[in-house]
C-alpha positions as CSV (number, residue, x, y, z in Angstrom):
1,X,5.8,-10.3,-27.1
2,X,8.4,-7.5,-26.7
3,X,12.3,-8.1,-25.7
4,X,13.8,-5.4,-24.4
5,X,17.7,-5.3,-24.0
6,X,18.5,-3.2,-21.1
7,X,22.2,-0.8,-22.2
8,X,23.4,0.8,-19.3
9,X,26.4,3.1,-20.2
10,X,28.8,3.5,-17.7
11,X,30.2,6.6,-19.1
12,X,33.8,8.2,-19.8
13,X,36.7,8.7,-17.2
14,X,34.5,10.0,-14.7
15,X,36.3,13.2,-14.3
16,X,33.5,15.0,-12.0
17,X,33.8,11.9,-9.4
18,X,37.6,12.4,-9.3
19,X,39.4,11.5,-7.0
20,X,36.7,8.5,-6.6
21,X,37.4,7.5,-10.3
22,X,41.0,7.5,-10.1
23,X,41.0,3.6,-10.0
24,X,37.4,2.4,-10.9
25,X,35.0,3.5,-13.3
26,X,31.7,5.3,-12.6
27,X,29.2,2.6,-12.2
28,X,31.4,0.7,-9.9
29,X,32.2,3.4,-7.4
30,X,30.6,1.9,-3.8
31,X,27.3,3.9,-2.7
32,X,25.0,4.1,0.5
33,X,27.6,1.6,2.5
34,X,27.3,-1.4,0.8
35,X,26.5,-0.7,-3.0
36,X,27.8,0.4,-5.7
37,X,26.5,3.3,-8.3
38,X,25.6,0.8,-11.0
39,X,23.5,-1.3,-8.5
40,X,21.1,0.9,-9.0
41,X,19.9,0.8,-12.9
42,X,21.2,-2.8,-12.7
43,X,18.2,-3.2,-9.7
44,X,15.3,-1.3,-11.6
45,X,16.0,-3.6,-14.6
46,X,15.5,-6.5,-13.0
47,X,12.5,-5.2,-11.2
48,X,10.7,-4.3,-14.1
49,X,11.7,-8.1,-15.9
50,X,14.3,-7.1,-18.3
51,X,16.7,-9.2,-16.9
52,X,19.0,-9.0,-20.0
53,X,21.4,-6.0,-19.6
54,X,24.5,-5.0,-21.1
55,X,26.6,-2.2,-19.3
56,X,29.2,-0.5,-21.7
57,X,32.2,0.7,-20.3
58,X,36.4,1.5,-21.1
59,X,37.6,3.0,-18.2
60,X,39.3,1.1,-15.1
61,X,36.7,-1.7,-16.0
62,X,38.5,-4.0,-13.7
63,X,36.7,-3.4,-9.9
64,X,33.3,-3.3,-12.1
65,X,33.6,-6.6,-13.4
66,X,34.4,-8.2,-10.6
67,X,31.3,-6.5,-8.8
68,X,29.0,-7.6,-11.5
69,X,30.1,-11.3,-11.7
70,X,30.2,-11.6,-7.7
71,X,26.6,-9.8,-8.1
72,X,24.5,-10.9,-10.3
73,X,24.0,-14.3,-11.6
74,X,21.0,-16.1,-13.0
75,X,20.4,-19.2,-13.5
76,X,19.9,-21.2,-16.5
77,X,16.1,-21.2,-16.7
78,X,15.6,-17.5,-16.9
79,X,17.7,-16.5,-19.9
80,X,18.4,-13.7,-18.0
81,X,22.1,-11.8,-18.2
82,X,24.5,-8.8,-17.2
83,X,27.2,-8.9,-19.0
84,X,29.7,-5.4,-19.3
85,X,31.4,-4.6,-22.5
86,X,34.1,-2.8,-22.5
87,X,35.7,-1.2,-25.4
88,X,37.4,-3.7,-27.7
89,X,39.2,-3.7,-31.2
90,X,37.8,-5.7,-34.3
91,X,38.2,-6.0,-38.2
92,X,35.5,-3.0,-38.2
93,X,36.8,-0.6,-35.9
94,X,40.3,-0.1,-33.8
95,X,39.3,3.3,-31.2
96,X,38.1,3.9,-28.0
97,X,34.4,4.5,-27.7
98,X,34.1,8.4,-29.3
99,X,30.9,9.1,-27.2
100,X,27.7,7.6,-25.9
101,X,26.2,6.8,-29.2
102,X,29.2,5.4,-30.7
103,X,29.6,2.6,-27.8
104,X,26.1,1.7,-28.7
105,X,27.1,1.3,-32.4
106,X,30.1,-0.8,-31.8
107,X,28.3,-3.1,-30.0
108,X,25.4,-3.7,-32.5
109,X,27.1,-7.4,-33.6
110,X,26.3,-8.4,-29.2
111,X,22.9,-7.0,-29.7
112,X,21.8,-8.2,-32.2
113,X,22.2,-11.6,-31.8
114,X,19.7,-11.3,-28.9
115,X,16.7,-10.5,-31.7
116,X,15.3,-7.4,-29.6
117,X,12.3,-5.2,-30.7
118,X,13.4,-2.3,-28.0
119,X,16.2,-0.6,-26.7
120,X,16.1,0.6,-23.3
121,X,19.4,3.1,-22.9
122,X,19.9,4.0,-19.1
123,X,22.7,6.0,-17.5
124,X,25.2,4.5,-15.2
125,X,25.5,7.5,-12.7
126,X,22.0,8.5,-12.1
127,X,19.9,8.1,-8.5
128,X,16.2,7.5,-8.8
129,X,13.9,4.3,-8.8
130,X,11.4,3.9,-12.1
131,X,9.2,1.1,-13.0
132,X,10.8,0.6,-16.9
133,X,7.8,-1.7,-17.6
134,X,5.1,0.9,-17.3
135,X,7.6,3.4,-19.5
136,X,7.9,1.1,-22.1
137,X,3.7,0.4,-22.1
138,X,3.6,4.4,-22.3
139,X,6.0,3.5,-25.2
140,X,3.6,0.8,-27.3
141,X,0.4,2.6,-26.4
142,X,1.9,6.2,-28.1
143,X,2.9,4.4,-31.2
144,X,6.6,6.6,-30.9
145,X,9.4,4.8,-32.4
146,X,11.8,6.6,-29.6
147,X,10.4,7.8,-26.2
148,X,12.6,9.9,-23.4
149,X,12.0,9.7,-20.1
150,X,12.4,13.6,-18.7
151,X,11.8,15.2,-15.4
152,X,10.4,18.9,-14.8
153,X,13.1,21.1,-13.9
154,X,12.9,25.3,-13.0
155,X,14.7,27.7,-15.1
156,X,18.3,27.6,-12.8
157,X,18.5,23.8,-13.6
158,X,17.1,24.0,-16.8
159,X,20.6,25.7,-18.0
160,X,22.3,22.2,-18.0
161,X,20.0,20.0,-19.4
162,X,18.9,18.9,-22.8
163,X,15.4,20.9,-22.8
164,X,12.5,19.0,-24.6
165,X,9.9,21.3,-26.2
166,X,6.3,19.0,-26.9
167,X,3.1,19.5,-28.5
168,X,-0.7,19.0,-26.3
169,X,-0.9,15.9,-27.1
170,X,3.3,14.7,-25.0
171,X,4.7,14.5,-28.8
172,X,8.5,15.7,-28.7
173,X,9.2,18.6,-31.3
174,X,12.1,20.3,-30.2
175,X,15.4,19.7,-28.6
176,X,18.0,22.0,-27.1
177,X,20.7,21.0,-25.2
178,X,22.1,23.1,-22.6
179,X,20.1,26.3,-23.1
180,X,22.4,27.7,-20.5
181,X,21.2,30.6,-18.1
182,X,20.8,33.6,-19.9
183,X,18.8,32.1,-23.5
184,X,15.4,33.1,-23.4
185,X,13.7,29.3,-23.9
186,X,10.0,31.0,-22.8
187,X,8.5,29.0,-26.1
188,X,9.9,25.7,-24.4
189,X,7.6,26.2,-20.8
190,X,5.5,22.9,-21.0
191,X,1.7,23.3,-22.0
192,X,-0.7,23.3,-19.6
193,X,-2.1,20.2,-21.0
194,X,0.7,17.9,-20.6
195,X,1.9,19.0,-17.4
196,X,2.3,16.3,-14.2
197,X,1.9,16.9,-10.4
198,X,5.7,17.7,-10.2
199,X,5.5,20.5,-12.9
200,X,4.9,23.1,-10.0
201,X,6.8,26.0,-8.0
202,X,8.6,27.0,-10.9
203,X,9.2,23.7,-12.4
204,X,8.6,24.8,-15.8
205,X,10.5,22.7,-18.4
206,X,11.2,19.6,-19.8
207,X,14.4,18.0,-19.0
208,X,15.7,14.7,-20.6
209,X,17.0,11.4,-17.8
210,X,19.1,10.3,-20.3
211,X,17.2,7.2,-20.7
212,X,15.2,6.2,-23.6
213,X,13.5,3.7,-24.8
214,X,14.2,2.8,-28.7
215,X,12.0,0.5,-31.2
216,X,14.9,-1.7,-32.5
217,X,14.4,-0.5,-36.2
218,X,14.7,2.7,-35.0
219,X,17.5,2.6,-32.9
220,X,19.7,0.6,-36.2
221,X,18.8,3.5,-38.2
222,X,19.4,6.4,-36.1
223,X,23.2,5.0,-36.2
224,X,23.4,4.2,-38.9
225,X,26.0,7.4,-39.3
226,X,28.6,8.6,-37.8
227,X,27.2,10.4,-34.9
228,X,28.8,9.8,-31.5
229,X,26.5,11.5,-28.8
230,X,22.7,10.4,-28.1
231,X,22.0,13.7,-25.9
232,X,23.6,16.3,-29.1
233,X,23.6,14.7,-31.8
234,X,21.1,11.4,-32.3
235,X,18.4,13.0,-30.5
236,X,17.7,15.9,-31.9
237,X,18.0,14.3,-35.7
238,X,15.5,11.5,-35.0
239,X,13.0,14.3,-33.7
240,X,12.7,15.2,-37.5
241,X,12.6,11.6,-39.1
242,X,10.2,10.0,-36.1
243,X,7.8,9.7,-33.9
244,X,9.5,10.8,-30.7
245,X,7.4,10.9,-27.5
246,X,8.1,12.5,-24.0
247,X,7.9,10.3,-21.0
248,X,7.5,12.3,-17.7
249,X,8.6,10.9,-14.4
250,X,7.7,12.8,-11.2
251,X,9.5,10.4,-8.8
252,X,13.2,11.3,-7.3
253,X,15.8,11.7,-9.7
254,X,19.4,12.9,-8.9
255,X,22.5,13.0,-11.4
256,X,25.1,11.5,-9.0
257,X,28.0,12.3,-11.4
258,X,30.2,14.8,-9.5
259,X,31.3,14.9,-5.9
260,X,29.1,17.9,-4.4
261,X,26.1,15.6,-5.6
262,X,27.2,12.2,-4.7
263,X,27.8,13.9,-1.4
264,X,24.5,15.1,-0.6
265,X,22.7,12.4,-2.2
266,X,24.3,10.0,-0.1
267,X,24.1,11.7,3.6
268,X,20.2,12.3,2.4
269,X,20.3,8.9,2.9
270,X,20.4,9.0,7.0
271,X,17.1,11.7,7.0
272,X,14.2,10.1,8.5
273,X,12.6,10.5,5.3
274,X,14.9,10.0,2.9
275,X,14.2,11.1,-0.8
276,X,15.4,8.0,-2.1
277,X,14.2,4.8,0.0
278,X,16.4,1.5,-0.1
279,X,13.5,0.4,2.3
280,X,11.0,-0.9,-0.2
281,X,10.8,-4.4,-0.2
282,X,8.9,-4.6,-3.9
283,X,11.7,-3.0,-5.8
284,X,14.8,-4.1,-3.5
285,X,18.1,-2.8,-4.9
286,X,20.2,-6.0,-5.3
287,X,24.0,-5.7,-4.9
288,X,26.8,-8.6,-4.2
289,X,25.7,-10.9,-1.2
290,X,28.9,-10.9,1.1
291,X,27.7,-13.1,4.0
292,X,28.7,-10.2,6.2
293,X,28.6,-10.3,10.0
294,X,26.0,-8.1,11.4
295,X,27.5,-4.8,12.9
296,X,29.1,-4.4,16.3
297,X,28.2,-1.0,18.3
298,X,30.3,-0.7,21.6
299,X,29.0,1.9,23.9
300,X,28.6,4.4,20.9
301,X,26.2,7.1,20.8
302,X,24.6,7.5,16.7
303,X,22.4,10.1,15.7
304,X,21.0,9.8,12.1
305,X,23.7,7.1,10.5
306,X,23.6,4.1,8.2
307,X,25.6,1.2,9.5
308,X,26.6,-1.4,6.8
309,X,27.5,-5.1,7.5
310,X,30.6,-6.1,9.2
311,X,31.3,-2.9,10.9
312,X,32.8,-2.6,15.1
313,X,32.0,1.0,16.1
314,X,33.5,1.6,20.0
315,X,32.9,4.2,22.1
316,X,32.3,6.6,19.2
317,X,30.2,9.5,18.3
318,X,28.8,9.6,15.0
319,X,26.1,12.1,13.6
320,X,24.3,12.1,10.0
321,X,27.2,10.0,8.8
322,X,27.2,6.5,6.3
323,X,29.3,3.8,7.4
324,X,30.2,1.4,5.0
325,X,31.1,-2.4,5.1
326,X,33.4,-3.6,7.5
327,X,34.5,0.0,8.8
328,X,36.4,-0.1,11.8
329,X,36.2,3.1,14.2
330,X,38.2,3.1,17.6
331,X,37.0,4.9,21.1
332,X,36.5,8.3,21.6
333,X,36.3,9.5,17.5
334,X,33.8,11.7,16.2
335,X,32.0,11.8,12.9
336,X,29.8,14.2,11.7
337,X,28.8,14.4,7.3
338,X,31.1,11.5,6.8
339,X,31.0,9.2,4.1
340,X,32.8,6.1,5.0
341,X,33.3,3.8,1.9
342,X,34.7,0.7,4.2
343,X,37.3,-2.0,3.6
344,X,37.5,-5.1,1.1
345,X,38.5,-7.4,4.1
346,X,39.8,-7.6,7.5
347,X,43.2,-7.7,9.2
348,X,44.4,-10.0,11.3
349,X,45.8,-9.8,14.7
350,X,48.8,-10.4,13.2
351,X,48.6,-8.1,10.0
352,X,47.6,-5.4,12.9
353,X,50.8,-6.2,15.2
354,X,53.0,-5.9,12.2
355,X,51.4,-2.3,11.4
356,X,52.0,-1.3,15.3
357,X,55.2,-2.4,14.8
358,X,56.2,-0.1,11.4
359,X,54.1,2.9,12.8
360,X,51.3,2.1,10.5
361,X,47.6,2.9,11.1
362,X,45.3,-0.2,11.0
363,X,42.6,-0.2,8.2
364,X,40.1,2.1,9.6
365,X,39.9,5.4,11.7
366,X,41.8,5.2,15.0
367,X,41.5,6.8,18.6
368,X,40.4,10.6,19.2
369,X,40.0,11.1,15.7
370,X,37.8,14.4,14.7
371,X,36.7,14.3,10.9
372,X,33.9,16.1,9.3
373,X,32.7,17.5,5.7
374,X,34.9,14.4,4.3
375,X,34.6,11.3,1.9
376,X,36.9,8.1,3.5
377,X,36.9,6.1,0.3
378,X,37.9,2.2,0.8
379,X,40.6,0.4,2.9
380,X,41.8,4.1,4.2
381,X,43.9,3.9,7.0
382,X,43.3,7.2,9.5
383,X,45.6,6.8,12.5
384,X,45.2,8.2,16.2
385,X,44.3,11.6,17.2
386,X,43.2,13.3,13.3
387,X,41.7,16.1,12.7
388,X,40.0,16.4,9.0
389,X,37.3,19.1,8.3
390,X,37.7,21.6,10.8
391,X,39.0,25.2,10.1
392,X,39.0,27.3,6.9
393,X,39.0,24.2,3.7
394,X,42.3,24.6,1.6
395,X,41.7,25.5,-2.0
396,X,39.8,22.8,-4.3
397,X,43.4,20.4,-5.3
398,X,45.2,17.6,-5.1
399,X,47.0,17.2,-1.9
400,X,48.4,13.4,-2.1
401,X,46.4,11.5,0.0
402,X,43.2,13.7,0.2
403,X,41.6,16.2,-2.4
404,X,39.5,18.9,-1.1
405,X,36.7,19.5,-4.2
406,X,33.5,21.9,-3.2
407,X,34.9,21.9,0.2
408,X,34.4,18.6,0.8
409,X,37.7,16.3,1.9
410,X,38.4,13.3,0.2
411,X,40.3,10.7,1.8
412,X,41.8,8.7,-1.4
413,X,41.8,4.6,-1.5
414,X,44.6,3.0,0.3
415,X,45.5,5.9,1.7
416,X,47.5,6.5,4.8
417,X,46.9,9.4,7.4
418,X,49.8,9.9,10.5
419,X,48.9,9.3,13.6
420,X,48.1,13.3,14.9
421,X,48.0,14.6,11.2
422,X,45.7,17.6,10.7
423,X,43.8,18.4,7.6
């Protein structure tokens, strides 16, 4: 029988998702209310029974380990595991991890010990739900040694991809990454013979996920170098020493990696359709159980919103808006395209007497409070009478407590907004 280990690489410093990376990683930055990022290839892992996963990370590591153990525990029956490793020093090596290849590499002496015969490699920032047990029986039945999952994409997206270019038959013979928009890549349109249902309007190309599935022979030998980067480098040598096979998935798929996406992928959330659906009960996306009240909705009036757990909503109006866990928001404030990334715990009556006291807002949005177009990450306290999003947007910047990237506002962690300040 096969056994797959599950990688999951939770990328570099996250620079794209800044200011939301300024103090977590990637993977660990919360998502959809009550999630967070890495919940997601963690979830279709374990749906598709490879319950053994690894996720490799180096960057503010710490709010993503403390997700994971909170998360995801099995029990001793199963043999089952996720377990991060984060950049360490040894007798073989002493540096950071140099790219996404080389983190695999360093961690060969974990893997192996595990006996696999595949590699599944999966992305840590990526949106989309895939049944990893039918990929890797497209895998065996192929013969490849290496297949990558890719997605159609039209020429406009094609210009920041790694392009795949296959034969009739779904074998991979070319790779080009990042053709960018003015190459002509006509020779790399996919045959008529190997196209899918989503290769339409334009959709003529062959993008790679980022996720691949490796034979473990395979996988020791393609690193067996000095190459640091799967998408650049590894990929497009093993296309000339193996069989490397094309995988195409027509479901959703949506790199969540800077804040313009994350934005929109998250209020797509609240459509009545949504194009990605937490509400499937057969491939649930698991996350850390917090035994959560249910939420409280005083007298509010919500139009297309997502309420997590724990949250008290009075009086509000709120519109195509996610509210995470335990968000407070006072009488008479209105919402509209706001991401609210909640609070890590509650204050007390006392805690909230003492902020009264210094002039400090509680955690939460207070009274009268107008915000739109804006990101609220965690434990952010907005006091009375704010206005964020309205008016011309300042420049893309840091402005201490908020950034402004794409136009969107974003509120940082911790942060604390005046009573009457407008943004």
């Amino acid at each position: 029988m096969s056994k797959v280990l599950s990688i999951i690489l939770g990328g570099g410093k996250g620079t794209r998702l800044y200011p939301l990376t300024k103090e977590r990683s990637k993977p660990a930055v919360p998502f959809g209310g009550k999630h967070r990022i890495v919940d997601i290839p963690i979830s279709n892992c374990i749906n598709s029974g490879f319950n053994q996963i690894y996720i490799l990370t180096q960057f503010n590591s710490a709010s993503l380990h403390m997700h994971v153990a909170r998360a995801y525990n099995f029990d001793t029956f199963s043999g089952g595991f996720v377990e991060i490793l984060a950049a360490e020093q040894t007798f073989e090596h002493s540096g950071w991890y140099e790219g996404t290849a080389d983190a695999v590499r360093k961690n060969f002496m974990h893997f192996k010990t595990q006996r696999p015969t595949h590699y599944v490699i999966l992305s840590g920032d990526q949106l989309y739900r895939m049944d990893l047990a039918a990929f890797l029986r497209k895998h065996e039945e192929s013969g490849a040694d290496i297949t990558i999952a890719c997605t159609a994409v039209n020429r406009s997206d094609a210009s920041g991809f790694g392009i795949l270019k296959t034969d009739k038959s779904g074998r991979i013979t070319e790779f080009m990454e990042k053709p960018g928009p003015t190459k002509d890549i006509d020779e790399w349109i996919i045959p008529n013979e190997a196209r899918t249902p989503a290769a339409v309007n334009g959709r003529d190309y062959l993008a790679s996920m980022g996720i691949y599935i490796f034979n473990a022979s395979a996988m020791e030998a393609s690193l067996n170098n000095d190459l640091t980067d799967f998408g650049k480098e590894v990929i497009p040598q093993a296309i000339k020493k193996y069989n490397v096979e094309a995988y195409v998935y027509d479901g959703y798929w949506e790199d969540i990696g800077t804040i313009r996406s994350f934005y929109d992928a998250t209020l797509d959330l609240t459509s009545i359709k949504p194009k990605f659906n937490f509400y499937d009960e057969d491939a649930p996306i698991y996350t850390h159980n917090r035994n959560l009240p249910p939420s409280k909705i005083n007298r509010a009036d919500l139009d297309q919103v997502n309420t997590s757990e724990g949250c008290v909503i009075t009086e509000a109006t709120i519109k195509r808006s996610v509210i995470g866990i335990r968000t407070i928001i006072e009488k008479g404030s209105t919402l509209e395209g706001v991401i609210c990334m909640g609070a890590d715990l509650y204050e007390t009556e006392c805690q909230r007497k003492e902020n009264s006291a210094n002039g400090v807002p509680n955690i939460g949005i207070g009274e009268g409070c107008h915000i739109q177009r804006a990101i609220i990450d965690k434990n952010a306290r907005i006091g009375d009478n704010v206005s964020i999003g309205f008016g011309d947007a300042p420049q893309d910047g840091d402005y201490g407590f908020y950034h402004v990237v794409d136009g969107i506002y974003v509120i940082t962690k911790n942060a604390c907004v005046p009573n009457g300040t407008k943004i």
